[in-house]
NUMI-268676 format. One line per field, with one value per residue (C-alpha): residue number from 1; x, y, z. Coordinates in Angstrom, 3 decimals. Example, Ala and Ser with C-alpha at 12.3 -4.5 7.8 and 13.67 -1.06 7.14 Angstrom:
! NUMI-268676
num = c(1_2)
xx = c(12.300_13.670)
yy = c(-4.500_-1.060)
zz = c(7.800_7.140)
//
This chain:
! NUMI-268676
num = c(1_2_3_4_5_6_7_8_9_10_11_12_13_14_15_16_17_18_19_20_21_22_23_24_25_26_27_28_29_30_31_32_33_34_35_36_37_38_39_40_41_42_43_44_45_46_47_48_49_50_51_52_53_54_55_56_57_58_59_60_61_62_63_64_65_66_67_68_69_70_71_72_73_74_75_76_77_78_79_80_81_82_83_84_85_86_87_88_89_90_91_92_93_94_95_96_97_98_99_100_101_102_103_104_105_106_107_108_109_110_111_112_113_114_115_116_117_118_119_120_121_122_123_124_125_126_127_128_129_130_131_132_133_134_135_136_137_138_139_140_141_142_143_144_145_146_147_148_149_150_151_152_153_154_155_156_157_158_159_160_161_162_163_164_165_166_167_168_169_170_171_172_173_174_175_176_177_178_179_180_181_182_183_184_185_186_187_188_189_190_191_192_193_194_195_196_197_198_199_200_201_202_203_204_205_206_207_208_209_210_211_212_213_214_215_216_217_218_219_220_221_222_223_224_225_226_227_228_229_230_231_232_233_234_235_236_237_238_239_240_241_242_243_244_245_246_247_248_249_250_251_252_253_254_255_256_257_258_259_260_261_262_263_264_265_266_267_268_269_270_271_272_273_274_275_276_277_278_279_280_281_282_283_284_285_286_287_288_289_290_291_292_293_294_295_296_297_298_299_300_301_302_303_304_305_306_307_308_309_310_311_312_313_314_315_316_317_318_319_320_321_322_323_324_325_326_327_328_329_330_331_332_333_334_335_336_337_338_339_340_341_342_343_344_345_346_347_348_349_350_351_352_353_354_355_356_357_358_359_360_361_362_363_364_365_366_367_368_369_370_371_372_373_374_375_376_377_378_379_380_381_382_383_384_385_386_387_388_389_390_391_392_393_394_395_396_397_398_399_400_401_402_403_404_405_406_407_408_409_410_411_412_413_414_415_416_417_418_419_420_421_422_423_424_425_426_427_428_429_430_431_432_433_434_435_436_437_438_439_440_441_442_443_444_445_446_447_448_449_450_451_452_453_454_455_456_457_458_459_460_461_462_463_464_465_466_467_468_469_470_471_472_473_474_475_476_477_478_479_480_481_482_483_484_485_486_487_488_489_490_491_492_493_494_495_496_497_498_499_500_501_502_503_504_505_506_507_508_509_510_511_512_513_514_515_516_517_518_519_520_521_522_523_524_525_526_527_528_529_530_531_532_533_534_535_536_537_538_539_540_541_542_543_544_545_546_547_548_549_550_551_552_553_554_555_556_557_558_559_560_561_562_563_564_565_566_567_568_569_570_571_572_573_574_575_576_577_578_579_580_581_582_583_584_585_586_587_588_589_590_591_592_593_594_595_596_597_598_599_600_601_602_603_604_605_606_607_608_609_610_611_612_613_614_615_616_617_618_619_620_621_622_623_624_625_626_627_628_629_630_631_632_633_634_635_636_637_638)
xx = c(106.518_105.107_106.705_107.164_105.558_108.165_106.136_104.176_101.297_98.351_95.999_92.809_93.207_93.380_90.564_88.391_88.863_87.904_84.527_84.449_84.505_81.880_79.946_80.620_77.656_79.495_81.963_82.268_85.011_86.158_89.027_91.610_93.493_95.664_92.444_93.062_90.508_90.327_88.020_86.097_83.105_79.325_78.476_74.763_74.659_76.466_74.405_71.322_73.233_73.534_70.294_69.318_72.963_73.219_73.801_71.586_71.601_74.878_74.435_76.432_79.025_82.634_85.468_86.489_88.924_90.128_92.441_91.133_89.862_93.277_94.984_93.151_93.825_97.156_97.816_96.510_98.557_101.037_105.026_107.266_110.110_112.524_114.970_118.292_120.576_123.833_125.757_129.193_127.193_125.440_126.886_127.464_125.336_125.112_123.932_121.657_117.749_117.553_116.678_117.437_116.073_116.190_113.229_110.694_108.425_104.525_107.104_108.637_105.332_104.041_106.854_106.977_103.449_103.929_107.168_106.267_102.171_100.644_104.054_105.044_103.881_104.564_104.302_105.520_105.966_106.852_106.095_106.708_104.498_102.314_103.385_103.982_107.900_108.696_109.573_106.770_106.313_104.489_101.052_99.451_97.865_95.617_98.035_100.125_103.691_105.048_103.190_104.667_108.057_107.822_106.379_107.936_111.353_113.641_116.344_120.040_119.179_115.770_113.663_110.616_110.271_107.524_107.203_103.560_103.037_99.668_99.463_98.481_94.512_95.008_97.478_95.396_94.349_97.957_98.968_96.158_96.544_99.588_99.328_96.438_97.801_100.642_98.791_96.172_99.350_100.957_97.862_98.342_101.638_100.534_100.126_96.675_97.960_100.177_100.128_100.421_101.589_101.790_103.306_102.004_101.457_98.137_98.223_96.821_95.606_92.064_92.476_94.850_92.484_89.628_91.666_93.353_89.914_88.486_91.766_91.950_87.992_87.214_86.871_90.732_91.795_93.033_94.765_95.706_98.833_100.054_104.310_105.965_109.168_109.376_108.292_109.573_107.678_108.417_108.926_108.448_104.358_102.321_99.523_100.318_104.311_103.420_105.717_103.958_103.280_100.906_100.842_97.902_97.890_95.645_95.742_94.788_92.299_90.829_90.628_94.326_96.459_97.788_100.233_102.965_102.854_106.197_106.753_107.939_108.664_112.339_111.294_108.762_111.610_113.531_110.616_111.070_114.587_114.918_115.382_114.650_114.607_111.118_112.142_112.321_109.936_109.664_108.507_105.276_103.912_100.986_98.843_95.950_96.512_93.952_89.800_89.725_87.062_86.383_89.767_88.849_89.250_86.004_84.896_86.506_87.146_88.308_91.252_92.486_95.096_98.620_101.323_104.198_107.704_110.660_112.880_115.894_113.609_114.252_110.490_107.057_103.742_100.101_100.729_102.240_105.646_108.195_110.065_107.768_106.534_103.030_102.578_99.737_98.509_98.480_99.677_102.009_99.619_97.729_94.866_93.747_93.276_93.411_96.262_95.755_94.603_92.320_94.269_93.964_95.447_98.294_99.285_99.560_101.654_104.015_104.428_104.918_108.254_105.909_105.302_109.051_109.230_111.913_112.949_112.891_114.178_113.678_109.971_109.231_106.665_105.486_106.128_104.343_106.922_105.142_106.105_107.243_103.972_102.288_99.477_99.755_98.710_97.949_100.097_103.685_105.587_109.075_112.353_113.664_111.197_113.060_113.928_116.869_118.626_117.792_117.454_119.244_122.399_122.222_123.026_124.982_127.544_127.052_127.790_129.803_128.354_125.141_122.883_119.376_117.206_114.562_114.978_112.828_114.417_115.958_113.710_110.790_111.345_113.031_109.620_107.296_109.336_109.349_105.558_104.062_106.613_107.852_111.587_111.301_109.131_109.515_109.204_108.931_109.352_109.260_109.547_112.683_114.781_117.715_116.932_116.214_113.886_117.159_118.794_116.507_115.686_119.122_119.554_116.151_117.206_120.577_118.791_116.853_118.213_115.761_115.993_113.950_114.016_114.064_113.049_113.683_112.459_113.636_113.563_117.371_116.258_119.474_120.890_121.895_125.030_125.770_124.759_127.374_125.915_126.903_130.475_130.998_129.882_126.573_124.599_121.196_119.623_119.765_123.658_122.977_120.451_123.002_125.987_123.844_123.233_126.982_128.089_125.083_125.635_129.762_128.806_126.066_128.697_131.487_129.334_128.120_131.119_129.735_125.937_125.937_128.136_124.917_123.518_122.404_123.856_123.956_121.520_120.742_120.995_118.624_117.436_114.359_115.306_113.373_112.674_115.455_113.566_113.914_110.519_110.143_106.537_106.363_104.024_105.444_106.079_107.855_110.897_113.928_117.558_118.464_115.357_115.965_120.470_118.639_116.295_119.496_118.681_115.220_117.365_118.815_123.020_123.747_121.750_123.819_122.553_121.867_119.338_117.524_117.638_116.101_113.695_112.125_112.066_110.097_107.679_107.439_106.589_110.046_111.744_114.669_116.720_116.857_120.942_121.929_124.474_126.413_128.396_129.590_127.660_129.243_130.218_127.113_126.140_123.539_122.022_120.398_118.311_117.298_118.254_115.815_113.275_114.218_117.222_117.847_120.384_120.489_123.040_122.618_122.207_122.030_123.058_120.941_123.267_122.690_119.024_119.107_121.390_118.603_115.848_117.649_117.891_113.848_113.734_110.422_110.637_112.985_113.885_115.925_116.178_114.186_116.842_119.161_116.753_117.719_114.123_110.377_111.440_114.546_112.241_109.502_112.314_113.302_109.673_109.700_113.163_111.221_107.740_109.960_112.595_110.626_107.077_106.518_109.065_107.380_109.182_109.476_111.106_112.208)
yy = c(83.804_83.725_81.923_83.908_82.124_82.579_82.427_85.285_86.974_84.656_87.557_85.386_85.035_88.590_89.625_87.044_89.265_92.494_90.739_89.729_93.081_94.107_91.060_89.330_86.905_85.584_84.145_80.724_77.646_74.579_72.206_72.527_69.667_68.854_68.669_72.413_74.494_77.944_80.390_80.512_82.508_81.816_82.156_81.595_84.287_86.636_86.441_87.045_90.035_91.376_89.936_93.168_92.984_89.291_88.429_85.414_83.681_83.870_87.543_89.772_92.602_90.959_90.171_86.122_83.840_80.271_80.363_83.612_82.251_79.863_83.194_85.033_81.764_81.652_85.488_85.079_82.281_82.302_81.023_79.851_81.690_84.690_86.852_86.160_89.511_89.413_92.387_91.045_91.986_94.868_98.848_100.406_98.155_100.111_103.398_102.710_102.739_100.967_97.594_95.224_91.312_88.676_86.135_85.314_88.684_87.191_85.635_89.421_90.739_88.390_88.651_92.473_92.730_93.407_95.579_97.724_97.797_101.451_102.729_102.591_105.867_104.670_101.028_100.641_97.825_96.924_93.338_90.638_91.346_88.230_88.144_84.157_83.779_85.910_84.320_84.460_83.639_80.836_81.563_77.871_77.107_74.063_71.361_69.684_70.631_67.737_68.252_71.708_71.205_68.341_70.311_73.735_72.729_75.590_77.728_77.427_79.211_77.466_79.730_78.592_79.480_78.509_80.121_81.138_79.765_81.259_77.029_77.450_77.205_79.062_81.287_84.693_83.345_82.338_85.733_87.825_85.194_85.583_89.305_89.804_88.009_90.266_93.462_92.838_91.950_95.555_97.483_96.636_97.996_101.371_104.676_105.957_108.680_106.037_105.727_102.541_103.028_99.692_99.646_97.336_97.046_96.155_92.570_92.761_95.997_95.713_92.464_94.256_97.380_95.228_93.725_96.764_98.663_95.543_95.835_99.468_100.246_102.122_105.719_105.094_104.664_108.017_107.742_105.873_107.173_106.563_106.887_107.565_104.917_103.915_106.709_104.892_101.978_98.145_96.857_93.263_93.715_92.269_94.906_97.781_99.092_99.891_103.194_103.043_101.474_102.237_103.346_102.601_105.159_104.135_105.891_104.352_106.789_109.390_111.939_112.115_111.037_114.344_114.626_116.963_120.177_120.107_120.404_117.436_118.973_120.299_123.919_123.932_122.715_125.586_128.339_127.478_129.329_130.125_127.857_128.112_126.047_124.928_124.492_125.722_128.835_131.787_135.308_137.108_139.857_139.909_142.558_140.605_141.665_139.357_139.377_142.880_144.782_142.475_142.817_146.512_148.010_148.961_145.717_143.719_146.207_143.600_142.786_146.666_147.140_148.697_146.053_147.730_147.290_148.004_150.449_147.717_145.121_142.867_142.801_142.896_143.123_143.803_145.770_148.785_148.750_151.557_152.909_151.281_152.255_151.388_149.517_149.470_147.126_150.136_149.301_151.663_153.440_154.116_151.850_150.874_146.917_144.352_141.977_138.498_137.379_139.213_140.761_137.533_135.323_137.761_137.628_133.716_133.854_136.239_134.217_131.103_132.993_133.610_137.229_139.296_143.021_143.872_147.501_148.140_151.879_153.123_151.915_149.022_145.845_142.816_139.434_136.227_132.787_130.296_127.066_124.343_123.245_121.751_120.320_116.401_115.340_111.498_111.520_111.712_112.137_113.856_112.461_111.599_108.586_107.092_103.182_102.516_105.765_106.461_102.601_100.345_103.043_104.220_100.687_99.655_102.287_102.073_98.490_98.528_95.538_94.558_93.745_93.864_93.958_96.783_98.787_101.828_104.705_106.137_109.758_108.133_106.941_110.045_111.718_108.984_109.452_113.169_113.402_110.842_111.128_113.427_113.792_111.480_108.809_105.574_103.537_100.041_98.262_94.464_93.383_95.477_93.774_95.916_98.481_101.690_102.525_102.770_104.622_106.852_107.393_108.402_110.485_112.937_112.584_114.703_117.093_117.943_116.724_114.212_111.158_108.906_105.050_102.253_98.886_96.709_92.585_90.654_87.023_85.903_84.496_83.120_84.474_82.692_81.407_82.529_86.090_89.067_89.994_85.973_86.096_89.220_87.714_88.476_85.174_86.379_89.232_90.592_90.869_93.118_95.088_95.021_96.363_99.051_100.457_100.274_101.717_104.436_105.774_106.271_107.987_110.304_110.892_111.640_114.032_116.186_116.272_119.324_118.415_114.578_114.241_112.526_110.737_107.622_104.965_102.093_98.466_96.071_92.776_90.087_86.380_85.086_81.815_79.047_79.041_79.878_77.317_73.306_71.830_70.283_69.576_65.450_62.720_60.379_57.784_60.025_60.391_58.888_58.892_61.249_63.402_63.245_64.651_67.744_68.544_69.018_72.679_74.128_76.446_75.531_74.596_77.154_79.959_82.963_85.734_88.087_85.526_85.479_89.092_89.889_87.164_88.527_91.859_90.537_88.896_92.049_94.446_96.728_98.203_96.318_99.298_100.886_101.106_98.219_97.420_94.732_93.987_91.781_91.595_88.322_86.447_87.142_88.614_91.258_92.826_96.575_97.410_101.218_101.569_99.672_99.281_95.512_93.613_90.292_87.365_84.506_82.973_79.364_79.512_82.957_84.069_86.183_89.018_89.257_88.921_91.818_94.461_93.742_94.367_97.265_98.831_98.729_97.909_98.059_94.390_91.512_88.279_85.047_81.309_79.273_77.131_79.644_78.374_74.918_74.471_76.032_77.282_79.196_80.715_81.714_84.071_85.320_86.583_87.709_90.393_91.903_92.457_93.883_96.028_96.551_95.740_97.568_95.292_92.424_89.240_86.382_83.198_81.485)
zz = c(116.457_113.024_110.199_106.919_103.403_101.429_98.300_96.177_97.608_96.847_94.830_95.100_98.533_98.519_96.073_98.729_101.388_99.646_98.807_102.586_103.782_101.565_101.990_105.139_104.695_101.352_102.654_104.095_104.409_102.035_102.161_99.916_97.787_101.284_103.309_104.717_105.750_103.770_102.910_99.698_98.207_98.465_95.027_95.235_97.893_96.562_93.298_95.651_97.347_93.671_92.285_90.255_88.467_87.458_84.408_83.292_79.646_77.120_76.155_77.036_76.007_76.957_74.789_75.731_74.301_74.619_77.680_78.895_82.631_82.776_82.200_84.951_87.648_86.778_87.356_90.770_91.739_94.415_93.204_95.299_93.794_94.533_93.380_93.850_94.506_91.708_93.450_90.678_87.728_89.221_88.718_92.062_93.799_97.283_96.158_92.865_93.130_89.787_89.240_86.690_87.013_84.852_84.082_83.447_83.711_84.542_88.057_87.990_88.267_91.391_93.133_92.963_94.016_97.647_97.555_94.835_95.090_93.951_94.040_89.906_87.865_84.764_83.146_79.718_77.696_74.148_73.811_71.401_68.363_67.530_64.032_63.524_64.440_67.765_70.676_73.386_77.107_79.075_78.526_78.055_82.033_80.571_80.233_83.450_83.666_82.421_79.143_79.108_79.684_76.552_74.212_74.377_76.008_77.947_76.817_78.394_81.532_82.318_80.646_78.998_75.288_72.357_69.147_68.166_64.089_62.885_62.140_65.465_66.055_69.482_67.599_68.869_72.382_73.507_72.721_74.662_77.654_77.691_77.610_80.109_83.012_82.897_82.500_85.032_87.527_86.290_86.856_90.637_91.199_89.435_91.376_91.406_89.475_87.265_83.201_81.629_78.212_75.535_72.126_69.508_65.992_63.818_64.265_67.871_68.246_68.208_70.521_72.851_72.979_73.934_77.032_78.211_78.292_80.272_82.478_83.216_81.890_78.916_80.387_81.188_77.631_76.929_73.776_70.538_69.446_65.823_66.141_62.622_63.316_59.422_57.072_54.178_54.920_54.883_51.627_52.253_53.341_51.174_50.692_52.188_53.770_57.589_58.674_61.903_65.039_67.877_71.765_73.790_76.798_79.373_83.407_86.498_87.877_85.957_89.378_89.478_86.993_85.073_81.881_82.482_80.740_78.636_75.014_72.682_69.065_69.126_67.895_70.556_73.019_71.807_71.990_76.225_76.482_79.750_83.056_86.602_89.673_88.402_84.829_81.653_80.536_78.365_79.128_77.047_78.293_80.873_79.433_77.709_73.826_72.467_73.124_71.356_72.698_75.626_76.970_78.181_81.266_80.782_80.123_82.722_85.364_88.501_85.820_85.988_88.830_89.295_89.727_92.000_90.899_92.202_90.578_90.420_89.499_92.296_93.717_91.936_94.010_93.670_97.121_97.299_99.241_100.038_96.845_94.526_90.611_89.792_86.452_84.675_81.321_79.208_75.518_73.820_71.597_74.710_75.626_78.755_78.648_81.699_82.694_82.359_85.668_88.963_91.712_93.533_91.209_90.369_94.130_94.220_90.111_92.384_94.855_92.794_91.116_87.616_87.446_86.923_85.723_82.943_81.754_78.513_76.552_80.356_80.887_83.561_81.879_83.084_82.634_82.769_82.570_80.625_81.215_79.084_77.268_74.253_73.078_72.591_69.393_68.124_65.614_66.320_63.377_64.355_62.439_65.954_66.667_63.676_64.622_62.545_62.734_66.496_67.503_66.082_64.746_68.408_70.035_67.614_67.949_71.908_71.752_68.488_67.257_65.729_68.308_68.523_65.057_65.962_69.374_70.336_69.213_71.877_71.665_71.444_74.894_76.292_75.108_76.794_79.846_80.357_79.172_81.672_84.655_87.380_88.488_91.407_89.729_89.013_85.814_85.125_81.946_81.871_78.211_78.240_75.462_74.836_77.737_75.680_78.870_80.991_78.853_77.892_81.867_82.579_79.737_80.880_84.455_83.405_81.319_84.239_87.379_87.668_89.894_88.305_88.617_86.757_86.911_84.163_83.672_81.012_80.217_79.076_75.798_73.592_71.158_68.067_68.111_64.360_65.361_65.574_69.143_70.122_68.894_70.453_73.715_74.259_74.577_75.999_75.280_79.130_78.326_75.860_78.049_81.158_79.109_77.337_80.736_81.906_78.648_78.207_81.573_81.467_78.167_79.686_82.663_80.184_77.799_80.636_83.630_85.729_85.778_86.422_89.487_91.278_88.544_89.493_86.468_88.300_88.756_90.815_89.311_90.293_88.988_89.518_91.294_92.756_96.886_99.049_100.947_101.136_100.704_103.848_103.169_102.272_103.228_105.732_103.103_100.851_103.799_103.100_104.861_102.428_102.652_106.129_105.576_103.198_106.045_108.883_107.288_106.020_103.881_100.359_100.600_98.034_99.537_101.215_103.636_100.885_99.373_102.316_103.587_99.863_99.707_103.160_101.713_98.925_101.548_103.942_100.792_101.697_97.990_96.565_96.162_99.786_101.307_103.928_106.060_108.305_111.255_113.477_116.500_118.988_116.234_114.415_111.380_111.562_108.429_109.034_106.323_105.011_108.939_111.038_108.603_108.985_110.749_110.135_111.506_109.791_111.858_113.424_117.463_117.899_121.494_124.071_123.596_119.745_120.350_122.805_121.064_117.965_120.063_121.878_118.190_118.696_114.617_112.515_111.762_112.692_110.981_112.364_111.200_112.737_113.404_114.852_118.076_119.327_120.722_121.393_124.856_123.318_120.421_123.284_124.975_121.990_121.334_125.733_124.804_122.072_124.137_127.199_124.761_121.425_121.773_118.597_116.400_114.615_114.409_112.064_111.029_107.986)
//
């Protein structure tokens, strides 16, 4: 019976065994620091395999920086952390799909990696800008820990914090490492069809540019969009007032991603006044008005047909059918033009639900429904991307207290969202400060019925304890974030009674935490008598089943957000997640009949302690029920 890690997925380990199964010969075995055998890389051999392609000599086109390989080790790096389930600060924890966890986000990111690989459509950040006083991330992998924790300290919760000073000589590299060990995590868990979308002023943009197209590639950069958020300008720059920012738009893979046709500009919104079960439209006629001359039926003869209607309306056809008026694309002065489409075509817009006939004065027409569309420009300049009076004024009246000094406006976000994503996607954001993502997710999802998902990462950074948002109770920023969600959804819910019945407002609250585990793995002289008491147990004293259940999810690469149950099974508790998808007991000496009613349940997976066995011959019939009653379950330990 195998023994689950408990620890991140180890992403070198796993980028090793690509190049093995392209290049078997390549790989070979080394010892690691504890004298373990492990795989490794031929180098020399794979530069012969690749001979023609090798780089030789110190020229070449790449953009580097001090700390950039540290960076790209330490993203592939296995923690042993987890996330720690926090159903009493959650919002209607047993139903929601959204997610909300605090920490760190480069820990976020690896522990996510299995449970949420090629399965986000759109990424979008908004990170710290590296302007000389914001609060950044761990980003410096060159010194030990112990020099780490000196020089940059941690907040109240155990966060690590520095300040970047542009006194800094690494005052650009710390920022791009720590920015491109985050992104190049992010790009995994993006859909092949997935956007990544970054906001960022001119300080980095050049720098962030350059990483994101080594990231994603260049032929995936697909846009540089300039967003209007201060037309006045700021009056304390010392040259020149920036009024905007910028969004770098990169996709995943060219072949499939696709922006959605919808419009953006409220009078192009408005144009679209009509709805259906596919969304909104508006109707034009489907006689092809423009071309002139070349829009003829003499000139384009296969687009001349009759179009059958029926005299109450209620059925349109390129067929004729019983009791049906032909319809031809005949202007009113008299000339014979073409409709829009072939024959063909027509047939397949009629069955879609896009071709309708209306009477008007007596005489039958055709329609076409155009959907929601417009083209994208790169300069978005509407009123509503505003970041005081649709930002900040927003959250502070939510919140009704000053808050957060310069959220996204909340449009801008709405806009992002309903451009790059589909109804049923899901989004994550993980620099998510005051969660204008969430809210902006929720808000779209009951203009349209969406069911979109969020997930959210945020590091609890203080605040000050002179600040309004402090005295009004709010002493990390992901208390602001949580109760901008709680509040944001009641007020969607209120506003609009009779279309958000099944809106989904809630979170899931999670911490990243160290191990569920006890470190059981010591040298013989490092044993003690009270080494020895810890290890009665190889699982933490404060640790409940819900820990564990989620930290095995994690591990087994099942969602965080799927429904679960419990019950009492012969004294035992026995968790049922998403309904067999994985059971787990986590009970000490589990009986036979427990074992057997799991097994009879024939789940996909199945997870015990391994001390709920009292020795190797009771753990060996454990794995003997599951080969004679679910040979198809696997089954693990922790």
């Amino acid at each position: 019976m195998d023994k689950m890690r408990m620890e991140s997925v180890d992403m070198t380990a796993q980028n090793i065994e690509k190049i093995g199964a392209l290049f078997p010969n390549c790989i070979t075995e080394t010892v690691d620091e504890k004298g373990t055998l492990k795989k490794a890389i031929n180098f020399e051999l794979l530069k012969q395999m690749l001979s023609d392609d090798i780089i030789d000599g110190d020229e070449a086109y790449e953009f580097t920086w001090v700390g950039k390989k540290a960076s790209i080790v330490e993203a592939n790096k296995p923690i042993r952390k987890t996330l720690r389930p926090c159903p009493e600060e959650s919002v209607d924890w047993d139903n929601t799909e959204n997610l909300y966890i605090e920490g760190d986000n480069l820990e976020v990111l690896k522990l996510l990696q299995e449970s949420y690989l090629g399965k986000i459509k759109l990424v979008y950040i908004d990170p710290p800008y590296n302007t000389g006083n914001d609060i950044l991330y761990k980003n410096d992998y060159s010194v030990s820990q112990e020099e780490y924790d000196e020089e940059i300290g941690m907040d109240e919760d155990g966060n690590y914090l520095f300040t970047n000073t542009e006194s800094n000589g690494r005052f650009h590299s710390d920022w791009l490492s720590m920015m491109y060990s985050r992104i190049k995590l992010a790009k995994n868990l993006m859909a092949d069809n997935g956007f990544f979308a970054i906001a960022i002023d001119h300080n980095e943009l050049f720098n962030l540019g350059e990483i994101c197209d080594e990231i994603f590639g260049f032929s995936n950069r697909i846009g540089v969009i300039s967003v209007v958020h201060k037309p006045e300008g700021r009056n304390q720059a010392k040259y020149i007032g920036p009024s905007n920012e910028f969004m770098l738009l990169y996709i995943k893979d060219d072949r499939k991603a696709r922006i959605r046709k919808v419009a953006l500009d409220d009078e192009q919104v408005a144009l679209f006044d009509m709805r259906d079960e596919n969304g909104a439209y508006r109707l034009k006629n489907f006689i092809r008005l423009a071309d002139g001359k070349y829009a003829t039926r003499e000139a384009k003869p296969d687009f001349w047909y009759p179009i059958w209607a029926a005299k109450d309306l209620s059925k349109v056809s390129v067929e004729e059918f019983d009791g049906a008026v032909p319809v031809y694309p005949i202007t009113e002065t008299g000339v014979e033009r073409t409709w829009k489409t072939t024959k063909d075509t027509c047939a397949e817009r009629i069955a879609a639900g896009d071709i309708l006939a209306q009477k008007e004065s007596g005489k039958i027409y055709i329609f076409e429904k155009l959907r929601e569309d417009q083209v994208i420009k790169t300069h978005w300049i509407n009123k509503k991307y505003h970041g005081f009076h649709f930002g900040t004024k927003i959250l502070d009246d939510l919140l009704g207290v000053k808050t957060f000094d310069f959220p996204k406006s909340l449009y801008l976000m709405h806009d992002i969202i309903k451009l790059f994503t589909e109804k049923d996607d899901i989004i994550l954001d993980f620099f998510s400060g005051s969660a204008t993502s969430a809210h902006a997710i929720m808000q779209l999802n009951s203009e349209d019925m969406g069911e979109r998902k969020f997930i959210l990462a945020q590091i609890p950074a203080s605040c000050d304890s002179k600040s309004a948002a402090y005295k009004a109770g709010y002493h990390n920023i992901c208390e602001i974030g949580k109760e901008r969600i709680r509040r944001a959804g009641r007020k969607i819910k209120d506003e609009n009674p009779l279309t958000t019945q099944d809106l989904d407002t809630g979170f899931r609250v999670f911490k990243v935490s160290d191990s569920n585990m006890n470190d059981v793995y010591y040298s013989p002289a490092e044993y003690s008598q009270d080494l020895l008491s810890m290890l009665e147990s190889n699982v933490k004293s404060d640790r409940n089943d819900l820990d564990l259940l989620f930290g095995c999810l994690l591990e087994w690469g099942l969602p965080l957000s799927l429904p679960y149950s419990s019950e009492e099974i012969d004294g035992c508790t026995v968790h049922n997640y998403n309904d067999g998808d994985l059971i787990a007991c986590f009970d000490e000496n589990v009986p036979d009949s427990v074992i057997k009613e799991i097994a009879k349940r024939q789940p996909l997976r199945a997870v015990f302690r391994d001390s709920s066995f009292a020795n190797s011959p009771s753990k060996i019939n454990v794995g003997e029920i599951f080969k004679l009653m679910a040979p198809d379950t696997r089954v693990k330990v922790i």
